[in-house]
VOKE-333428 format. One record per residue (C-alpha): z, y, x; residue number from 1. Coordinates in steps of 0.5 Angstrom, whole numbers. Example, Ala and Ser with C-alpha at 12.3 -4.5 7.8 and 13.67 -1.06 7.14 Angstrom:
2
+-------+-------+-------+-----+
!    zz !    yy !    xx !   k !
+-------+-------+-------+-----+
!    16 !    -9 !    25 !   1 !
!    14 !    -2 !    27 !   2 !
+-------+-------+-------+-----+
# end
This chain:
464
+-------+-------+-------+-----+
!    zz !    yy !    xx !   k !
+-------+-------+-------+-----+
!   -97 !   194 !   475 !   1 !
!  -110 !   173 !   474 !   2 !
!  -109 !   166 !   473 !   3 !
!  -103 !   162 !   476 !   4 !
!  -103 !   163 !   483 !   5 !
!   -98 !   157 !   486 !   6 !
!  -100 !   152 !   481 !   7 !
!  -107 !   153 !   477 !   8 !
!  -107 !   151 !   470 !   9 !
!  -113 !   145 !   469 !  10 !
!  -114 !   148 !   462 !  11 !
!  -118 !   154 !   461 !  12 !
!  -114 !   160 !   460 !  13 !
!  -110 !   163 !   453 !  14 !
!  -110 !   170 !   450 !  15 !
!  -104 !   174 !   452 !  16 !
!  -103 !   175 !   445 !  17 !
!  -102 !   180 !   440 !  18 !
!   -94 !   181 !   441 !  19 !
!   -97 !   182 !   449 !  20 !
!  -102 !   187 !   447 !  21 !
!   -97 !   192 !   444 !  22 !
!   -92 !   191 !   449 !  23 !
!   -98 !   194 !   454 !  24 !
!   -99 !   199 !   449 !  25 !
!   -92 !   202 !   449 !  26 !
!   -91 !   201 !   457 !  27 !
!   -98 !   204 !   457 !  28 !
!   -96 !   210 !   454 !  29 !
!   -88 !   212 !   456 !  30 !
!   -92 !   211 !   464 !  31 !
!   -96 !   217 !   462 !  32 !
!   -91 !   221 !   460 !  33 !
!   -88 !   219 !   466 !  34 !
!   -94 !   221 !   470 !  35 !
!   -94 !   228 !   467 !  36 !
!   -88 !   229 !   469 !  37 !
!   -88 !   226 !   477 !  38 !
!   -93 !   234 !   478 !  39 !
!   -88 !   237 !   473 !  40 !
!   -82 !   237 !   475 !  41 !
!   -84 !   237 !   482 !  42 !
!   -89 !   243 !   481 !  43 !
!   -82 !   246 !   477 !  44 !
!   -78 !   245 !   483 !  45 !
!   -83 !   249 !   488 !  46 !
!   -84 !   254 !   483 !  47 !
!   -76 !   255 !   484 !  48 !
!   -74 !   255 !   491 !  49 !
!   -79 !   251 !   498 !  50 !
!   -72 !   249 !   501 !  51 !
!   -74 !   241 !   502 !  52 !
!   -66 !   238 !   500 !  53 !
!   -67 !   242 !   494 !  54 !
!   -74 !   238 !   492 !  55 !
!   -71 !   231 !   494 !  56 !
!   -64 !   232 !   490 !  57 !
!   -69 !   232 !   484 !  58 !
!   -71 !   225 !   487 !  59 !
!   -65 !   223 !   489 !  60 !
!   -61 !   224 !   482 !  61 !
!   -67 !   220 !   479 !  62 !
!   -67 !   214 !   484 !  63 !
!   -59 !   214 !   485 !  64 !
!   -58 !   210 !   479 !  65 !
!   -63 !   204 !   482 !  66 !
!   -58 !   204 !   487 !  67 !
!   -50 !   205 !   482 !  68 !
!   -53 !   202 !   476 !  69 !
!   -57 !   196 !   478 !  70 !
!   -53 !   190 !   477 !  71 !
!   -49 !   192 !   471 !  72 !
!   -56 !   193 !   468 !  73 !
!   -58 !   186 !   469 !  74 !
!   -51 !   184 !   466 !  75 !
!   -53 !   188 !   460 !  76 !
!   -61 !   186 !   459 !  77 !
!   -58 !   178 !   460 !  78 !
!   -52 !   180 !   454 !  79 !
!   -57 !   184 !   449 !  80 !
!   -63 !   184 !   446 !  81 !
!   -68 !   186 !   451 !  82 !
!   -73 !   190 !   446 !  83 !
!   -67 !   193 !   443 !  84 !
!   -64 !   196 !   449 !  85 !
!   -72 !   198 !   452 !  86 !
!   -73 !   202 !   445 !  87 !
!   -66 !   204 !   446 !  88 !
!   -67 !   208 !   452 !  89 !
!   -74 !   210 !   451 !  90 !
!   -70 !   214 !   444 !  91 !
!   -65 !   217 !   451 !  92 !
!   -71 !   219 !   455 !  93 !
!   -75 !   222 !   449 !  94 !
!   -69 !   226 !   448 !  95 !
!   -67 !   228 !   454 !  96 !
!   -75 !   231 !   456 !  97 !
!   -74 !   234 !   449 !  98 !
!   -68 !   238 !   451 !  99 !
!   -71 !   239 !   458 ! 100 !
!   -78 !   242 !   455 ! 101 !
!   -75 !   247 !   451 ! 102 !
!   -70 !   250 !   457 ! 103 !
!   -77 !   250 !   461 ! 104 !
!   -81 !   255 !   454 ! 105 !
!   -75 !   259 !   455 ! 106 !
!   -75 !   261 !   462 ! 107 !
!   -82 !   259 !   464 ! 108 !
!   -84 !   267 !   464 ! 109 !
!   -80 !   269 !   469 ! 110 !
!   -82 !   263 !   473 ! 111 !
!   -87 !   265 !   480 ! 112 !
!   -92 !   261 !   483 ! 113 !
!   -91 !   256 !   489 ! 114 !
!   -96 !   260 !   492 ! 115 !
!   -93 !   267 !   491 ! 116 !
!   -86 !   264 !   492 ! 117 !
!   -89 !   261 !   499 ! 118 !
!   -92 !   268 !   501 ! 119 !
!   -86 !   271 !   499 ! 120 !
!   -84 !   273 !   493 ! 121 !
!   -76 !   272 !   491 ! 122 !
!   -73 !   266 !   487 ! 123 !
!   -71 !   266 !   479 ! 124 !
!   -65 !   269 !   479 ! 125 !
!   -62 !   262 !   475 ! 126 !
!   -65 !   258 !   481 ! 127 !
!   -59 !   254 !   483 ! 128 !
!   -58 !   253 !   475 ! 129 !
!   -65 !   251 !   474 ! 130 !
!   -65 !   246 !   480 ! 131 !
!   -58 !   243 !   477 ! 132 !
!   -60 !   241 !   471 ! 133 !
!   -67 !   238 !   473 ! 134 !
!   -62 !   234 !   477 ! 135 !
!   -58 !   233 !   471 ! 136 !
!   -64 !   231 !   467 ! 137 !
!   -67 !   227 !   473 ! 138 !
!   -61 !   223 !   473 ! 139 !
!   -60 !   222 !   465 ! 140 !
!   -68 !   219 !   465 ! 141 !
!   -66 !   215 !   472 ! 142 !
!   -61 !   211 !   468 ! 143 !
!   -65 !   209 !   462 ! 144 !
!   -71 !   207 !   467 ! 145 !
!   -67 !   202 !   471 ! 146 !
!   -64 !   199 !   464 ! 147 !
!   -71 !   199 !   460 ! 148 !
!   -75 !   197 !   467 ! 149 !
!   -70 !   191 !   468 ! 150 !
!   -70 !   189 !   460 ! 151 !
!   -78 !   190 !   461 ! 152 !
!   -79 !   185 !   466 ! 153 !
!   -75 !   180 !   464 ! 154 !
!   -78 !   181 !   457 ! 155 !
!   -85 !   178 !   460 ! 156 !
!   -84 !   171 !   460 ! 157 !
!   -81 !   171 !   453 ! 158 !
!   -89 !   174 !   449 ! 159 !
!   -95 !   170 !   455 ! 160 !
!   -95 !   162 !   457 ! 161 !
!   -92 !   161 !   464 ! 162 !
!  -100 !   159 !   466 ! 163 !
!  -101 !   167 !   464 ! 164 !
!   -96 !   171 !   468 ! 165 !
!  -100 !   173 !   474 ! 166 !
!  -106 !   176 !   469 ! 167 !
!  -100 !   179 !   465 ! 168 !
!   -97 !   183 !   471 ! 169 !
!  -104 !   184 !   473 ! 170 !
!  -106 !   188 !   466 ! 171 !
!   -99 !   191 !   465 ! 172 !
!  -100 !   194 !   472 ! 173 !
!  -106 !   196 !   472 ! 174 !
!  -105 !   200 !   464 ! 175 !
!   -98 !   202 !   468 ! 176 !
!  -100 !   205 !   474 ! 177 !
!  -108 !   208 !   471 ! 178 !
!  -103 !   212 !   465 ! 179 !
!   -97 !   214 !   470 ! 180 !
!  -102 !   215 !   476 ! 181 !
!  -108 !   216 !   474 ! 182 !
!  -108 !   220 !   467 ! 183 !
!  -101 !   222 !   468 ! 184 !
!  -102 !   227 !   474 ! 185 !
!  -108 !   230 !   474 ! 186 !
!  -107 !   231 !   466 ! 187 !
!  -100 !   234 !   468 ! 188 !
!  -103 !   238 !   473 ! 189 !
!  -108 !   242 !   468 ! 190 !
!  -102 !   243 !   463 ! 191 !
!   -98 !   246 !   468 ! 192 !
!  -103 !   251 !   469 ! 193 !
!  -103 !   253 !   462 ! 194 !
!   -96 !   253 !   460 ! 195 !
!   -90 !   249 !   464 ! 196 !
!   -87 !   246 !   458 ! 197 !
!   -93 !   243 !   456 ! 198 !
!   -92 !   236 !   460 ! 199 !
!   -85 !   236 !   458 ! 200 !
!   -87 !   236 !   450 ! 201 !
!   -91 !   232 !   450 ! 202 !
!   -88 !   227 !   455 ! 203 !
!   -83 !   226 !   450 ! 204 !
!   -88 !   225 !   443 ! 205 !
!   -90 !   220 !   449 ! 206 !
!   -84 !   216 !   449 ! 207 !
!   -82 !   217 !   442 ! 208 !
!   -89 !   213 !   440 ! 209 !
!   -87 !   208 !   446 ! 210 !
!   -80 !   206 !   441 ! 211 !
!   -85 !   207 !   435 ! 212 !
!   -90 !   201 !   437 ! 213 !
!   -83 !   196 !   440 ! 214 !
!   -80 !   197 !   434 ! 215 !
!   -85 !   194 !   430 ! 216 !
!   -85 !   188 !   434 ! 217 !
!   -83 !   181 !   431 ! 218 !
!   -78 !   177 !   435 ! 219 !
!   -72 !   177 !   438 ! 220 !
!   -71 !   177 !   445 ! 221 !
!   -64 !   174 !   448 ! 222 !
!   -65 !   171 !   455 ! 223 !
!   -64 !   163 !   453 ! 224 !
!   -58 !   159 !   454 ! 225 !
!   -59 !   154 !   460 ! 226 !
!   -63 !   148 !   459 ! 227 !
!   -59 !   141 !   458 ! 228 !
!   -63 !   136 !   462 ! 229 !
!   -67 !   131 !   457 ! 230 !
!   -66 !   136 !   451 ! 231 !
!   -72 !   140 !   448 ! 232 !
!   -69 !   146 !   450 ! 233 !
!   -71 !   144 !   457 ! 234 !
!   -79 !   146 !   456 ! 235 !
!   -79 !   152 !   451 ! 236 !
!   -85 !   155 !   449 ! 237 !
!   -87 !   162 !   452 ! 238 !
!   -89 !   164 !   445 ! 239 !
!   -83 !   161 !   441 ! 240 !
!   -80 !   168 !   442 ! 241 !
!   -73 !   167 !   437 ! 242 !
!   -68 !   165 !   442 ! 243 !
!   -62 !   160 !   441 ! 244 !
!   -56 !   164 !   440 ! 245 !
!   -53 !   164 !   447 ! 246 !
!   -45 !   162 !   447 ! 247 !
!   -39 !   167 !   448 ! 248 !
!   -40 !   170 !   454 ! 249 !
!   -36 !   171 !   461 ! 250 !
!   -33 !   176 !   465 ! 251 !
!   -36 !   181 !   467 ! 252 !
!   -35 !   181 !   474 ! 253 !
!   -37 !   173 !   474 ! 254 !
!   -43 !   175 !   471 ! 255 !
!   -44 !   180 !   476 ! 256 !
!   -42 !   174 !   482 ! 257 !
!   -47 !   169 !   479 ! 258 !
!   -53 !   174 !   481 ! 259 !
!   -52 !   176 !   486 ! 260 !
!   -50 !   169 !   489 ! 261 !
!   -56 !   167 !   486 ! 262 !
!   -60 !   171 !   490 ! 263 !
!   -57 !   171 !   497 ! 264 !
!   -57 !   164 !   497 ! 265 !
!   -65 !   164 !   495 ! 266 !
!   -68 !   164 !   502 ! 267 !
!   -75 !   166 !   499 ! 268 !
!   -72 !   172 !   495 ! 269 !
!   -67 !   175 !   499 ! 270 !
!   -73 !   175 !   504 ! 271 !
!   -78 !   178 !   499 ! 272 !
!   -72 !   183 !   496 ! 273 !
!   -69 !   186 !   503 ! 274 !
!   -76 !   187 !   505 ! 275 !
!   -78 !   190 !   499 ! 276 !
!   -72 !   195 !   500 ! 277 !
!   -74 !   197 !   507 ! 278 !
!   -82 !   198 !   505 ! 279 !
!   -79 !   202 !   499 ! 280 !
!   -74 !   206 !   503 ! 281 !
!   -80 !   210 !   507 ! 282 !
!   -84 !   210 !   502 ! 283 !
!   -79 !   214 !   498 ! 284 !
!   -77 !   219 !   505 ! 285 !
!   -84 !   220 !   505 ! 286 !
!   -85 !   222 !   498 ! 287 !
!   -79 !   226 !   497 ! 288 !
!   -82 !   232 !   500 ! 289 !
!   -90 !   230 !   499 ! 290 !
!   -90 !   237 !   494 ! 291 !
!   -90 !   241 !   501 ! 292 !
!   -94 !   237 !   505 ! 293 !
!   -99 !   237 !   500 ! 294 !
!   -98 !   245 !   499 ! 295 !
!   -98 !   247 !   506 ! 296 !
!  -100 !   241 !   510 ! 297 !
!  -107 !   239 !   505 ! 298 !
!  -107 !   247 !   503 ! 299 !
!  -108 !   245 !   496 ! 300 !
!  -104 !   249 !   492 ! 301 !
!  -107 !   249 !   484 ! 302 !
!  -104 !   244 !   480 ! 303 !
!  -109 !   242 !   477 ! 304 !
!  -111 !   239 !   484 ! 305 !
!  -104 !   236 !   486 ! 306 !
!  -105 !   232 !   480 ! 307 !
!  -112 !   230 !   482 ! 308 !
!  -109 !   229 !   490 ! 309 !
!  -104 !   224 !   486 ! 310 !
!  -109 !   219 !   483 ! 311 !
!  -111 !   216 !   490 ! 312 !
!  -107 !   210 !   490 ! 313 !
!  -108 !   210 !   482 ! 314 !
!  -115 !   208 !   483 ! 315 !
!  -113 !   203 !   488 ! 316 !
!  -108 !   199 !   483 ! 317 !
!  -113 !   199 !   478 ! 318 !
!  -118 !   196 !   482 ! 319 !
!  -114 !   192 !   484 ! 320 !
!  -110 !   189 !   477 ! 321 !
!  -118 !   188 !   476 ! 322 !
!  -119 !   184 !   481 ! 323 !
!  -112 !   182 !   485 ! 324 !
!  -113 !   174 !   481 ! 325 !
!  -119 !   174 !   484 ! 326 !
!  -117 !   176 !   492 ! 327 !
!  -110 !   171 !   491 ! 328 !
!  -114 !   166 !   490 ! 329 !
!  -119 !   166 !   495 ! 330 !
!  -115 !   169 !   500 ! 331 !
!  -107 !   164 !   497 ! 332 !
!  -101 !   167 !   497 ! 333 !
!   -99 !   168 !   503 ! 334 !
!  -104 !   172 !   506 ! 335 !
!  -104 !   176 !   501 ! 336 !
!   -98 !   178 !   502 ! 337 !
!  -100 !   179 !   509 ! 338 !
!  -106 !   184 !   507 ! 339 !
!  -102 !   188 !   502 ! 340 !
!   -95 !   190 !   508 ! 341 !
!  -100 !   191 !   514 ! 342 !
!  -105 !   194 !   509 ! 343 !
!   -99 !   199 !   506 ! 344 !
!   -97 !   200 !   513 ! 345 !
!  -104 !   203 !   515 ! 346 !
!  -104 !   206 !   510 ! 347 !
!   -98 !   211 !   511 ! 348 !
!   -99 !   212 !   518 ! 349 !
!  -107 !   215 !   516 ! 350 !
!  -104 !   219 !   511 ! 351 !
!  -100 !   223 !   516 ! 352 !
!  -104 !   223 !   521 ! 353 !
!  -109 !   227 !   515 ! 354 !
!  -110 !   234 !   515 ! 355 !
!  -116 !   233 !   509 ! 356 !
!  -114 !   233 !   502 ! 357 !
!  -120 !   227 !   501 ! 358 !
!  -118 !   223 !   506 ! 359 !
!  -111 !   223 !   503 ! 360 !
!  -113 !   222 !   497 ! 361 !
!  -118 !   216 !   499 ! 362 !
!  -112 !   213 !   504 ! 363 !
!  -108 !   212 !   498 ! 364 !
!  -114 !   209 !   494 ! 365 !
!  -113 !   204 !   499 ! 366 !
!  -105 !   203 !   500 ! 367 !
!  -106 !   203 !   492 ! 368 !
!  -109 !   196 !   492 ! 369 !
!  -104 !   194 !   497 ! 370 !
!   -99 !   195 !   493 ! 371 !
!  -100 !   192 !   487 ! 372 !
!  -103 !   185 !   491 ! 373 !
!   -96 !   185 !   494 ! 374 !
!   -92 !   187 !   487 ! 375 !
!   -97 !   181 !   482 ! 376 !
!   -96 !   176 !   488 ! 377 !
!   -88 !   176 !   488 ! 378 !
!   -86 !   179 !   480 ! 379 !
!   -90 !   173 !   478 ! 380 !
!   -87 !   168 !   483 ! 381 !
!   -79 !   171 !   481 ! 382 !
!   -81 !   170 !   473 ! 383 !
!   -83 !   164 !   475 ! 384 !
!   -78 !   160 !   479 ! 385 !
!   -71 !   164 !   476 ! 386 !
!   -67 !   161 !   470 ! 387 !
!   -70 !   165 !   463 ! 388 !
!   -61 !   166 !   463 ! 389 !
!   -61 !   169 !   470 ! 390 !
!   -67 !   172 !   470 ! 391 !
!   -64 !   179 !   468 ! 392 !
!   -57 !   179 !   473 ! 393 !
!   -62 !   176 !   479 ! 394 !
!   -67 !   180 !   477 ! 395 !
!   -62 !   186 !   478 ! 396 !
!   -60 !   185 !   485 ! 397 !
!   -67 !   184 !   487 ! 398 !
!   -67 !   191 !   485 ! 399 !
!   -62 !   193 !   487 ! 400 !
!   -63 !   192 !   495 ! 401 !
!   -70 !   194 !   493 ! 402 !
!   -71 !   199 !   489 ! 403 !
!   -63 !   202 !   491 ! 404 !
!   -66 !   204 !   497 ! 405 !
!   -70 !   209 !   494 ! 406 !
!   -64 !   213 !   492 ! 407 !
!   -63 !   213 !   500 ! 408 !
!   -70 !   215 !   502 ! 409 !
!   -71 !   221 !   498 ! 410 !
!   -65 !   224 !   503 ! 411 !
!   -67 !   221 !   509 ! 412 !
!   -74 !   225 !   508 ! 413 !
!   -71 !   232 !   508 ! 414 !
!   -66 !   230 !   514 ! 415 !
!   -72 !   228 !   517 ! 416 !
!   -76 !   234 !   516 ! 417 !
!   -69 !   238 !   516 ! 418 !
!   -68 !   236 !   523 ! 419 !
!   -75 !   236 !   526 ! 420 !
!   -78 !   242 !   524 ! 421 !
!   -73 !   248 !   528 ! 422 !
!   -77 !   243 !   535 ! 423 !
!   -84 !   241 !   533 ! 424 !
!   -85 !   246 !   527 ! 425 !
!   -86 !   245 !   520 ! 426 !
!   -93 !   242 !   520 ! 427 !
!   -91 !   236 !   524 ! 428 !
!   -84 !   236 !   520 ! 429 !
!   -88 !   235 !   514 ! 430 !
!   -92 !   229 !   518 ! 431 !
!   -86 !   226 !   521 ! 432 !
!   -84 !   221 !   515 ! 433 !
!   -90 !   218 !   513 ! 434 !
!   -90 !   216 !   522 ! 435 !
!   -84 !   213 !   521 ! 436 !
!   -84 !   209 !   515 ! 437 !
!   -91 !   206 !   517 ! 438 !
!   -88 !   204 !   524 ! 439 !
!   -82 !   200 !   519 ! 440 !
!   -88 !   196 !   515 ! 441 !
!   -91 !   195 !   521 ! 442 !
!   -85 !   192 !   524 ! 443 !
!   -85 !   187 !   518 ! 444 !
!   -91 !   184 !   519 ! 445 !
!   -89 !   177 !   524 ! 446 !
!   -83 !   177 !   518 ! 447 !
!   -88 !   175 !   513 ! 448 !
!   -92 !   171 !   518 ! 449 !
!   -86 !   167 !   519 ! 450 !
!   -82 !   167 !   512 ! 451 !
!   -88 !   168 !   507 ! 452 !
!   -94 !   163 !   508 ! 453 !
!   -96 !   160 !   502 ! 454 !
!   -93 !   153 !   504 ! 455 !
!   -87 !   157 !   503 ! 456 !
!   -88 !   160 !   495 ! 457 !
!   -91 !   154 !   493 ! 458 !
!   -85 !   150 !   496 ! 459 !
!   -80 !   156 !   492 ! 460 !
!   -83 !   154 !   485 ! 461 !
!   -83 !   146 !   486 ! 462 !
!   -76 !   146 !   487 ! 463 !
!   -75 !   151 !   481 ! 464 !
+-------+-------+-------+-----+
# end
């Protein structure tokens, strides 16, 4: 989801390399699969009840890991070899959609519509088990994601030059989001219209092809030891991906400490990750229950054309993973930073106050390009300035303030709609999360102009 922003290199720019294009192809296609499975689970679940806290517990039993799991990951992808353990969970959540899919062609029959279920038409006998075991799979694939996504992350420096990392994360962002958002939903939405199960098949080739291509990537990839000062350990080459052997590794809960510590007393990334998980938390709350409010707000209720609703921001982030290179350095950093929060709080207030499923979906295609100016800018500059040794444990806590937010956000959005519905009516219910979380990015905006200008990032990197 491009060259240096805080320090441009003098010399042209290097191809990203052939070990950098397999590792895009593999991301490219586990994204796809997941972006079948953002209609296909959500279209499933509308199919079985309309009661929004049943909906977010499937989202809240995916992003609960985010939240449990984080920093024990970080621990993990800085003690293992980061494409095994990327492998390793793609081999689970082939496995886990697999099992899911084959559950889905036995009951898939019996199954209503959303729109016969919305008019009145009475729910599968087995809802509450169905409803149960999406959550149970929907948690089993959140694990593995936290421990593939953090592996992945700090997988990147190890296959580009440092110069290279904004255009990598730019080209990995673009493949990314055009697979899962793009392709993904409306592909899934067709699919699901044919047969239910069809997406959760073929989301587990998917995935089963994304272990395939790692594994045959040359290279081990163990974070490397701290540098010794005047050593030619302190200037590896990014393309020297054979790392030294790392020595014998400290507790647990040490390692946990010297992440966490790491980060909070890095002023720069503590603001950027508490930030992160406040702009991650609404956005959450507003898409846990964004299945109803496209159905009954948009009136869309094919799932062909959810999907297609789906693909605005999609568009956006491709966009802008073409161009986001170009944007940071006219602009600088800072005031792209800016750019991307203001643009994504605007965009959150539009798509609320919308009643047209075109005006939502071109409101998205705007945020979309917010979104990825703000996660190239500040993943570039955390890949840049933490320790290769630390990178998995900081990288960790980041997300964890971060993206653990998430696992609160799918809740708080039932709440909302639970407790406003009975005195404004479904309608603005439905509407409520979107105004409430663009009046939280909204509030952000003085925060990076007094925290995030450029003086601010470029500093950061000099000290690193």
């Amino acid at each position: 989801m491009s060259g240096d922003v805080l320090a441009p290199p003098t010399a042209a720019p290097t191809a990203l390399g052939p070990r950098f294009r397999r590792f895009l192809v593999s991301a490219a296609a586990a994204n796809l699969g997941d972006g079948l499975m953002t209609v296909a689970l959500m279209w499933l679940a509308s199919s079985i009840t309309r009661e929004p806290a049943a909906i977010a517990l499937i989202g809240l039993a995916n992003r609960l890991p985010w939240l449990l799991l984080s920093l024990p990951a970080g621990v993990i992808v800085d003690r293992v070899d980061r494409r095994r353990l990327i492998v390793g969970m793609d081999a689970v959540r082939c496995a886990t959609v697999l099992v899911l899919g084959l559950v889905v062609v036995a009951v898939q029959s019996d199954l209503p519509s959303p729109a016969q279920l919305a008019d009145g038409a009475p729910a599968p006998a087995a809802a509450s088990v169905l409803i149960g075991l999406l959550a149970l799979a929907s948690l089993v694939l959140g694990c593995a994601e936290v421990l593939r996504d953090n592996a992945a992350q700090t997988l990147l420096p190890a296959l580009v030059e440092r110069p290279q990392l904004e255009k990598a994360n730019a080209r990995l962002w673009s493949a990314e989001i055009s697979a899962n958002q793009f392709v993904g939903p409306p592909l899934g939405g067709v699919l699901v219209g044919l047969a239910v199960a069809l997406p959760f098949l073929l989301n587990a080739g998917l995935l089963g092809l994304s272990a395939v291509l790692l594994l045959g990537m040359s290279g081990t990839y163990r974070a490397r030891p701290a540098a010794v000062p005047g050593s030619a350990a302190a200037a590896p080459s990014a393309d020297a991906a054979v790392a030294t052997s790392l020595p014998a590794a400290p507790s647990w809960r040490a390692d946990l400490a010297e992440g966490i510590t790491w980060l909070w007393r890095h002023r720069l990334l503590r603001t950027l990750a508490l930030m992160l998980g406040v702009m991650n938390l609404m956005g959450a709350a507003a898409f846990a229950t964004v299945v109803l409010f496209v159905q009954e707000v948009l009136g869309v209720l094919d799932g062909w054309a959810f999907g297609l609703v789906l693909t605005g921001s999609a568009i956006g982030s491709v966009v802008a993973g073409l161009v986001s290179e170009r944007i940071v350095r006219r602009l600088s950093p800072g005031p792209t930073l800016l750019l991307a929060v203001a643009g994504m709080g605007l965009g959150l207030a539009a798509a609320g106050l919308s009643s047209s499923p075109w005006l939502f979906w071109s409101i998205e295609l705007a945020t979309g390009l917010t979104v990825v100016l703000w996660n190239v800018v500040t993943v570039s500059l955390r890949q840049r300035i933490i320790p290769d040794q630390l990178l998995g444990r900081v990288n960790a806590a980041y997300r964890f303030f971060g993206w653990g937010m998430m696992a609160l956000g799918a809740p708080l959005g039932a709440l909302v709609v639970h407790l406003l519905e009975p005195g404004l009516g479904r309608e603005t219910a439905l509407r409520a999360p979107y105004l409430l979380g663009a009046a939280a990015y909204l509030v952000m905006v003085p925060l990076v102009l007094l925290r995030l200008r450029t003086a601010h990032l470029r500093a950061a990197e000099e000290a690193a």
